[in-house]
PDB file as gemmi writes it, atoms N, CA and C in Angstrom:
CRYST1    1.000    1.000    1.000  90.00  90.00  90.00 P 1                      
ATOM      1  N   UNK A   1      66.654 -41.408 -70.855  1.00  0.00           N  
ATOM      2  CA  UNK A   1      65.488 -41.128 -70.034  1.00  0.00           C  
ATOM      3  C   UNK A   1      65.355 -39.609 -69.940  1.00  0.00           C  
ATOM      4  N   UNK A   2      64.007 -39.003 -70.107  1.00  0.00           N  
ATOM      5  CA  UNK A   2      64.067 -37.744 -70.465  1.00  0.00           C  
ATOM      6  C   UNK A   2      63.231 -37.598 -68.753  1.00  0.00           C  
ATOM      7  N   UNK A   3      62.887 -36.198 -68.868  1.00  0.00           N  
ATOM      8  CA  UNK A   3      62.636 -35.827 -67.498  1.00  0.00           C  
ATOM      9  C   UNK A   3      60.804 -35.969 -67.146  1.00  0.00           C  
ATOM     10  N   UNK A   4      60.518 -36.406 -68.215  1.00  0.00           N  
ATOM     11  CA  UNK A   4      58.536 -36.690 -68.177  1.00  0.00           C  
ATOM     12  C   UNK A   4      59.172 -38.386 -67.816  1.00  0.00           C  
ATOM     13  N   UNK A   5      59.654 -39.428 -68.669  1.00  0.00           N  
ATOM     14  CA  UNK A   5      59.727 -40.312 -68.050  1.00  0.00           C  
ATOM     15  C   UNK A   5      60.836 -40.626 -66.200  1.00  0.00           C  
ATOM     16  N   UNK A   6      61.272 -39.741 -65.877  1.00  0.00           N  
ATOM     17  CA  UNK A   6      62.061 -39.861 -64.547  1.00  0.00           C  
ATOM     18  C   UNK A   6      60.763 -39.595 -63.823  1.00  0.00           C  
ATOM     19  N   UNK A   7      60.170 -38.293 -63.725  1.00  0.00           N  
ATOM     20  CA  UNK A   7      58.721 -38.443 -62.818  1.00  0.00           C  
ATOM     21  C   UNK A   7      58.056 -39.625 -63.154  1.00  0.00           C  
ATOM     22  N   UNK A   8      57.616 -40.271 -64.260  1.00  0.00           N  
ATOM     23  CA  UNK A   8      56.583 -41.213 -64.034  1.00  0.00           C  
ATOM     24  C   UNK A   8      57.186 -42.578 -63.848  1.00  0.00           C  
ATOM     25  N   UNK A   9      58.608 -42.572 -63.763  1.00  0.00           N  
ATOM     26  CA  UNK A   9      59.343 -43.529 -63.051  1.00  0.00           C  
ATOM     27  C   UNK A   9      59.303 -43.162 -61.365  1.00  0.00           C  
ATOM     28  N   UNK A  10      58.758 -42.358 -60.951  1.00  0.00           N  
ATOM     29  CA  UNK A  10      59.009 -41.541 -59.299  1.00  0.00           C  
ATOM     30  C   UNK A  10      57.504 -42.166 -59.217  1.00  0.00           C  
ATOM     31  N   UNK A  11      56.831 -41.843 -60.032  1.00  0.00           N  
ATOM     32  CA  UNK A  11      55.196 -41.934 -59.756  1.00  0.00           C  
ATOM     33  C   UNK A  11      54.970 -44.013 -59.517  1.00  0.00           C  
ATOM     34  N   UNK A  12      55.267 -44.389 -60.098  1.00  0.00           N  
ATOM     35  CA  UNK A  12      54.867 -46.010 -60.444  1.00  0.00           C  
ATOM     36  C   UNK A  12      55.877 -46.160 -59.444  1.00  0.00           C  
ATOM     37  N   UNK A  13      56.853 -46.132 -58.548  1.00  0.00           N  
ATOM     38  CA  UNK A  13      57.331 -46.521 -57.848  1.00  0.00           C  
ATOM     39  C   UNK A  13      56.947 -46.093 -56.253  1.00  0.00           C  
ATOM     40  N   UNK A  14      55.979 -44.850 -56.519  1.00  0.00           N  
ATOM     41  CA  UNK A  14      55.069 -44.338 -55.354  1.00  0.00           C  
ATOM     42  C   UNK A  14      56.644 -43.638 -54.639  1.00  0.00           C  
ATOM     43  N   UNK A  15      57.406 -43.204 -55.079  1.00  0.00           N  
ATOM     44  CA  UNK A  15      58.095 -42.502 -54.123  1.00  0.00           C  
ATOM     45  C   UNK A  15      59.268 -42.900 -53.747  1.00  0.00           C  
ATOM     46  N   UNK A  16      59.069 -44.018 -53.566  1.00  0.00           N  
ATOM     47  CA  UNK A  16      60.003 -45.024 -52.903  1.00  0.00           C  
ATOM     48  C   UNK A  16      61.776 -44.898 -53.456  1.00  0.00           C  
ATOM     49  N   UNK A  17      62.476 -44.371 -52.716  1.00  0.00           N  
ATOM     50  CA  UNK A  17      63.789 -44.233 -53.336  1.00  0.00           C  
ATOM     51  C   UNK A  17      64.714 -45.138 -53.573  1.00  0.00           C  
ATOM     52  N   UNK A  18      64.268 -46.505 -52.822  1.00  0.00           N  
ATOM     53  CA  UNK A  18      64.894 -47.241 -52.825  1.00  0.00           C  
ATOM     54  C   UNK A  18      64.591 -48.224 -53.994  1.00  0.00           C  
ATOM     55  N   UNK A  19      63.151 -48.205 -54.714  1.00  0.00           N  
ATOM     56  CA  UNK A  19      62.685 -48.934 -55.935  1.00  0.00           C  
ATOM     57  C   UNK A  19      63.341 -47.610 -57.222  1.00  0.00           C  
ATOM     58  N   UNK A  20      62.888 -46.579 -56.970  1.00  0.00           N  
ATOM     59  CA  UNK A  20      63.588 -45.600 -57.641  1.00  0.00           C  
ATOM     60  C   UNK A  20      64.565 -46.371 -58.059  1.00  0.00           C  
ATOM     61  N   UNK A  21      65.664 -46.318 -57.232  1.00  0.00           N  
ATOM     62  CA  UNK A  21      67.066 -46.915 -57.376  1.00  0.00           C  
ATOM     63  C   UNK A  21      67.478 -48.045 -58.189  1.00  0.00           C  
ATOM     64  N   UNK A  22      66.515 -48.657 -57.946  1.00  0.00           N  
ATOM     65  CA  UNK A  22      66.478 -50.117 -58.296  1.00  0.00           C  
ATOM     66  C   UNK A  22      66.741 -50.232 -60.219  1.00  0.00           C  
ATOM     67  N   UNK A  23      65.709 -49.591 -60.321  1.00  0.00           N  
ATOM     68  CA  UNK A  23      65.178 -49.573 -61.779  1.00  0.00           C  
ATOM     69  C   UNK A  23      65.977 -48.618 -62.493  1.00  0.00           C  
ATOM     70  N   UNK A  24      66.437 -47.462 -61.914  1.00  0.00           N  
ATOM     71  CA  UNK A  24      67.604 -46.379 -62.570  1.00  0.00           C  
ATOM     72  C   UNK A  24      68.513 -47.508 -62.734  1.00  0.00           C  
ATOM     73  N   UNK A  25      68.692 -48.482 -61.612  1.00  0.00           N  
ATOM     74  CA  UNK A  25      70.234 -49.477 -62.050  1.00  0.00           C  
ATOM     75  C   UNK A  25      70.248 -50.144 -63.035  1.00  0.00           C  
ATOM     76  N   UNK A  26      68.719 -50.644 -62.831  1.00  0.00           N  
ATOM     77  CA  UNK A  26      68.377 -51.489 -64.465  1.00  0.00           C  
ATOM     78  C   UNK A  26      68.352 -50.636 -65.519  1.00  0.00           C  
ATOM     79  N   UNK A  27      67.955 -49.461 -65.697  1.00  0.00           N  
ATOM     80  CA  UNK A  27      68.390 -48.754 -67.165  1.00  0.00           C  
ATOM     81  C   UNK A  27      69.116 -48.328 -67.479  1.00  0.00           C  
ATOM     82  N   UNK A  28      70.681 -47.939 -66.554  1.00  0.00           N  
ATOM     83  CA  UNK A  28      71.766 -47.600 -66.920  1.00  0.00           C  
ATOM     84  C   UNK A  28      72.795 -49.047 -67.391  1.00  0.00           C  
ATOM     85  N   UNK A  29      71.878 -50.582 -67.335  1.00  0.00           N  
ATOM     86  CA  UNK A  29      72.383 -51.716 -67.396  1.00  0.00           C  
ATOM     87  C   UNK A  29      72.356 -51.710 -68.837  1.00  0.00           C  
ATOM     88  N   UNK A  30      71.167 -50.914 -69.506  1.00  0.00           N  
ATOM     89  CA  UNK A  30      71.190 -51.111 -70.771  1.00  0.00           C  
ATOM     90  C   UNK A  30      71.544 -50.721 -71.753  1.00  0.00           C  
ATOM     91  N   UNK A  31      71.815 -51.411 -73.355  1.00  0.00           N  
ATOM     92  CA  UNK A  31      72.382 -50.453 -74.264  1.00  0.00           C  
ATOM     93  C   UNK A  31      72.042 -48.839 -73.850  1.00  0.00           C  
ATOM     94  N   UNK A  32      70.611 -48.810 -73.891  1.00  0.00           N  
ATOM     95  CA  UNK A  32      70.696 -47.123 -74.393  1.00  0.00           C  
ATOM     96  C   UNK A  32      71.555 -46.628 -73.259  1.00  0.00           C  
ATOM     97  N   UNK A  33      71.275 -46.672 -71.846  1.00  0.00           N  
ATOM     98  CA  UNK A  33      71.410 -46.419 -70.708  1.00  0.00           C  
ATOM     99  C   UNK A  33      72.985 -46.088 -70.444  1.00  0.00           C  
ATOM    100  N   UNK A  34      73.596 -47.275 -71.159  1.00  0.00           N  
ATOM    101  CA  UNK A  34      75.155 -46.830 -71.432  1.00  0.00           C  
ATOM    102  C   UNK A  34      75.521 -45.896 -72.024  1.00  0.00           C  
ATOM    103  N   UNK A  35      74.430 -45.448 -73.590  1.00  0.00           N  
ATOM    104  CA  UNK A  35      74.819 -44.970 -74.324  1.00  0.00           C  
ATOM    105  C   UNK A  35      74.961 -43.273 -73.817  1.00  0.00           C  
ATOM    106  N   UNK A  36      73.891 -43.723 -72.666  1.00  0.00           N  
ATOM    107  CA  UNK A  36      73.362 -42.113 -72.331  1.00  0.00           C  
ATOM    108  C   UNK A  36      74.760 -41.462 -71.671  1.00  0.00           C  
ATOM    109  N   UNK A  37      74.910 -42.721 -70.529  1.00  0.00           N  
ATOM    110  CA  UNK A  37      76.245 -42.196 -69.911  1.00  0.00           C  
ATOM    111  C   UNK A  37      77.727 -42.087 -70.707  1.00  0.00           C  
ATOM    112  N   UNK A  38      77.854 -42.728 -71.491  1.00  0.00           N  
ATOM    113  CA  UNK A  38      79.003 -42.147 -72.303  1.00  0.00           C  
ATOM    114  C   UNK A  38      78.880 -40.937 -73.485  1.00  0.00           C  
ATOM    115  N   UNK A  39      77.697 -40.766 -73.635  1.00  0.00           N  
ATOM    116  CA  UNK A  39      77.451 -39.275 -73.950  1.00  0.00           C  
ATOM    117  C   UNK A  39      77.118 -38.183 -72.974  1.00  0.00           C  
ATOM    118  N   UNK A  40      77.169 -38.452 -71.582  1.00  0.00           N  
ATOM    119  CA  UNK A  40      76.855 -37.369 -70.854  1.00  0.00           C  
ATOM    120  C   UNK A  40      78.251 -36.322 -70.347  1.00  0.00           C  
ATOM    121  N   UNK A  41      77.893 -34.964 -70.896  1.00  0.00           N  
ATOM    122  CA  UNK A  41      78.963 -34.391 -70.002  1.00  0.00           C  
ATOM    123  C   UNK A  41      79.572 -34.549 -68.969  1.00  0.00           C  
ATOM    124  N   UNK A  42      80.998 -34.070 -68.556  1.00  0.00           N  
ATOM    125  CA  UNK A  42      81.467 -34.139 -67.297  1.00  0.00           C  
ATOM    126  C   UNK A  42      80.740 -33.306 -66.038  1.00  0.00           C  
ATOM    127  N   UNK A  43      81.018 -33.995 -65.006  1.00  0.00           N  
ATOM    128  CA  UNK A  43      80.414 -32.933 -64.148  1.00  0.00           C  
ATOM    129  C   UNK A  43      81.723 -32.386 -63.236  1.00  0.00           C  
ATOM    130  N   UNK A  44      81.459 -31.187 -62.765  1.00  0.00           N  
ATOM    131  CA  UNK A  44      82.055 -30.407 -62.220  1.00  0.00           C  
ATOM    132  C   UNK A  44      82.232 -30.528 -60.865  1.00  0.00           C  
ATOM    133  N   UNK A  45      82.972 -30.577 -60.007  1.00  0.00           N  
ATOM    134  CA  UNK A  45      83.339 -30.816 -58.771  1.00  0.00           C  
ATOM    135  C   UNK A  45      84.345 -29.751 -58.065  1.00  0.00           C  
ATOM    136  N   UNK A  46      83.961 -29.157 -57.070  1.00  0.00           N  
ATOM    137  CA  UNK A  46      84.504 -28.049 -56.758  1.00  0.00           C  
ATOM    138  C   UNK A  46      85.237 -27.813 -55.190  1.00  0.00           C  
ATOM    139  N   UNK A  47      86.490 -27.641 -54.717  1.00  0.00           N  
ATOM    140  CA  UNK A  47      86.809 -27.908 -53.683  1.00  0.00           C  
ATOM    141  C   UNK A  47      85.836 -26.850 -52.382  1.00  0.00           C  
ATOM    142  N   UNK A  48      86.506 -27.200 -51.018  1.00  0.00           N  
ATOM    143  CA  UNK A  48      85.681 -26.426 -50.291  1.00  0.00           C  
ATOM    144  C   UNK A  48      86.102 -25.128 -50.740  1.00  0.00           C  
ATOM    145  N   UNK A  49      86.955 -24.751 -51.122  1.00  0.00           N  
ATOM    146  CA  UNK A  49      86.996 -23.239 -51.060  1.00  0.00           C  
ATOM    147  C   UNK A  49      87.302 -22.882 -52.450  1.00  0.00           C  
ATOM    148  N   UNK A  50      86.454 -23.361 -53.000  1.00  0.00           N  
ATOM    149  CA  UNK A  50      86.339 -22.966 -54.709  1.00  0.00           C  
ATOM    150  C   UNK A  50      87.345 -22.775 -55.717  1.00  0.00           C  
ATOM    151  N   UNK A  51      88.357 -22.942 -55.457  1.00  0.00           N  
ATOM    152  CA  UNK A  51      89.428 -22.774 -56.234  1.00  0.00           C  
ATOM    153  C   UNK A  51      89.687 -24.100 -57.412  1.00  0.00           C  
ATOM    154  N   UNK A  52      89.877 -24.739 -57.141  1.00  0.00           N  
ATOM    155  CA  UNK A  52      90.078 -26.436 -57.487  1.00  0.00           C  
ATOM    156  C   UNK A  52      88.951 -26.913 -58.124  1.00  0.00           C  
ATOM    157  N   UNK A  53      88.715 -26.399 -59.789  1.00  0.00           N  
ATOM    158  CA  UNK A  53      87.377 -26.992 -60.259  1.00  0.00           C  
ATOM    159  C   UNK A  53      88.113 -27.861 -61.368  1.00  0.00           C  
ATOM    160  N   UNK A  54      87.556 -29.560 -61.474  1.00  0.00           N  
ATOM    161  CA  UNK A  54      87.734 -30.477 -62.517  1.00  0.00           C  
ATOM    162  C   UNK A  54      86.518 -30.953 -62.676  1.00  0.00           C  
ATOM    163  N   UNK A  55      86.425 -31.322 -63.976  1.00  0.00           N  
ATOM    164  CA  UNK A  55      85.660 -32.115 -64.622  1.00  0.00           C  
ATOM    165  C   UNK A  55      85.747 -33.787 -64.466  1.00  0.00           C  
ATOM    166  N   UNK A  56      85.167 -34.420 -64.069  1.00  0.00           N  
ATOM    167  CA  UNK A  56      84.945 -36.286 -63.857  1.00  0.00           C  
ATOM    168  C   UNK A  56      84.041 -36.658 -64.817  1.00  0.00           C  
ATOM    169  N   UNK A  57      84.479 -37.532 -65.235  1.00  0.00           N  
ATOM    170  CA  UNK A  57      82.999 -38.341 -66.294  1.00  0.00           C  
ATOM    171  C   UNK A  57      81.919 -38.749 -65.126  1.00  0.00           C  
ATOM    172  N   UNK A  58      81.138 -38.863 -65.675  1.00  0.00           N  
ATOM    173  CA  UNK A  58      79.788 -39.612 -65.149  1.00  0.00           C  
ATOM    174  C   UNK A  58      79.559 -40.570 -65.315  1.00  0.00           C  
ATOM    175  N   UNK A  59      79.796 -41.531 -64.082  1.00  0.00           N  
ATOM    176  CA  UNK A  59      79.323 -42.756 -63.966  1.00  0.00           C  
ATOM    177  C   UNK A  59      77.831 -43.093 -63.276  1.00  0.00           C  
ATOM    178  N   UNK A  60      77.602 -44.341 -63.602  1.00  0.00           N  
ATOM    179  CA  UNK A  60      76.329 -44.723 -63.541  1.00  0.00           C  
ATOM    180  C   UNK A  60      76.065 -44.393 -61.804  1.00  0.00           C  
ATOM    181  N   UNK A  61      76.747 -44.431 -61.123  1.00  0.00           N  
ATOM    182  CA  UNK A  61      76.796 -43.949 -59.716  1.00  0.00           C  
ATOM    183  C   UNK A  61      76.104 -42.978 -59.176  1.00  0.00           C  
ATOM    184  N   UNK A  62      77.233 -42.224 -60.042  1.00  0.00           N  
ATOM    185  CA  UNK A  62      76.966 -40.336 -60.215  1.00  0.00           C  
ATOM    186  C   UNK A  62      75.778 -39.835 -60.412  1.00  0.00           C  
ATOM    187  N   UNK A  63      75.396 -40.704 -61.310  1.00  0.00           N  
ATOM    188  CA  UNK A  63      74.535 -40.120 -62.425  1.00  0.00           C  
ATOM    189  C   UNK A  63      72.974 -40.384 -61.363  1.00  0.00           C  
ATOM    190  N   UNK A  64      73.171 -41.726 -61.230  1.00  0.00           N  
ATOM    191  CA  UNK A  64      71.906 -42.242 -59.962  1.00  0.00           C  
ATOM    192  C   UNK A  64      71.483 -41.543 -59.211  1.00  0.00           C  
ATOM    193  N   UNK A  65      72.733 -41.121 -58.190  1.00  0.00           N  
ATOM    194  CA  UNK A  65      72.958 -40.216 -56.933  1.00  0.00           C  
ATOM    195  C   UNK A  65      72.261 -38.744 -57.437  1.00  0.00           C  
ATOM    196  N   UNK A  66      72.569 -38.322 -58.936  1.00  0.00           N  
ATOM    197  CA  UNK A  66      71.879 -37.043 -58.631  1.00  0.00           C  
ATOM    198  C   UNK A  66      70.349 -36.968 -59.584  1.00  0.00           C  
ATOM    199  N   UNK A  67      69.912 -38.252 -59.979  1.00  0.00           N  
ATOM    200  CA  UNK A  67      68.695 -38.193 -60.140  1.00  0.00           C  
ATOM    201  C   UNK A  67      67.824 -38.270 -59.415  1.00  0.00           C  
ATOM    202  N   UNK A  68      68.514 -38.833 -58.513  1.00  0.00           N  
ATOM    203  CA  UNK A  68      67.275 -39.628 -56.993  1.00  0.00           C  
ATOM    204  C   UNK A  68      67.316 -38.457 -56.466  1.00  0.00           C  
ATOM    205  N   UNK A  69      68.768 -37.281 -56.464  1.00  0.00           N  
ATOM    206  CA  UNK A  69      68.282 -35.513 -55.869  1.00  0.00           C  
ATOM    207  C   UNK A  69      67.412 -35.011 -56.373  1.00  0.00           C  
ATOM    208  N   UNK A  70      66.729 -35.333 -57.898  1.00  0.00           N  
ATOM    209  CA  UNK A  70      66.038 -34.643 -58.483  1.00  0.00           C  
ATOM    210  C   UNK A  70      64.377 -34.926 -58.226  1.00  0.00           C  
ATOM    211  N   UNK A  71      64.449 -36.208 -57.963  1.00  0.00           N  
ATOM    212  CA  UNK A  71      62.850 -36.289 -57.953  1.00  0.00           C  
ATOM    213  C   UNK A  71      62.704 -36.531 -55.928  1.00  0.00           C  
ATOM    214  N   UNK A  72      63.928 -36.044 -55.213  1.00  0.00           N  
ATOM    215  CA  UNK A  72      64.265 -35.754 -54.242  1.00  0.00           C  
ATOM    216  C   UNK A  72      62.747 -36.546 -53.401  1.00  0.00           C  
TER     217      UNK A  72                                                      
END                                                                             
């Protein structure tokens, strides 16, 4: 899912974060959707006081949680 289809997935759902949600679950259900997440970089996670940086894979969770930040 590229970032023209995430807005017009925001748009046909009128906003709604909770249909948002819905349908991100259904496309990370799918081949591609998998495919995306096992090709997606790690993300970075950083303690409170910055010292302590690791990398985590991205799970379909993750990945949800910070798209739904994006079309916020």
């Amino acid at each position: 899912m590229n970032r023209v289809e995430l807005m017009e997935l925001k748009e046909s759902c009128n906003g709604d974060p909770v249909l948002i949600r819905k349908e991100l679950e259904k496309y990370f259900d799918t081949a591609e959707g998998r495919r995306v997440l096992d090709n997606a970089p790690k993300c970075l996670l950083y303690t409170i006081d910055g010292q302590d940086v690791k990398g985590i894979e991205t799970t379909k969770e993750l990945a949800i949680k910070m798209l739904l930040q994006e079309v916020g």
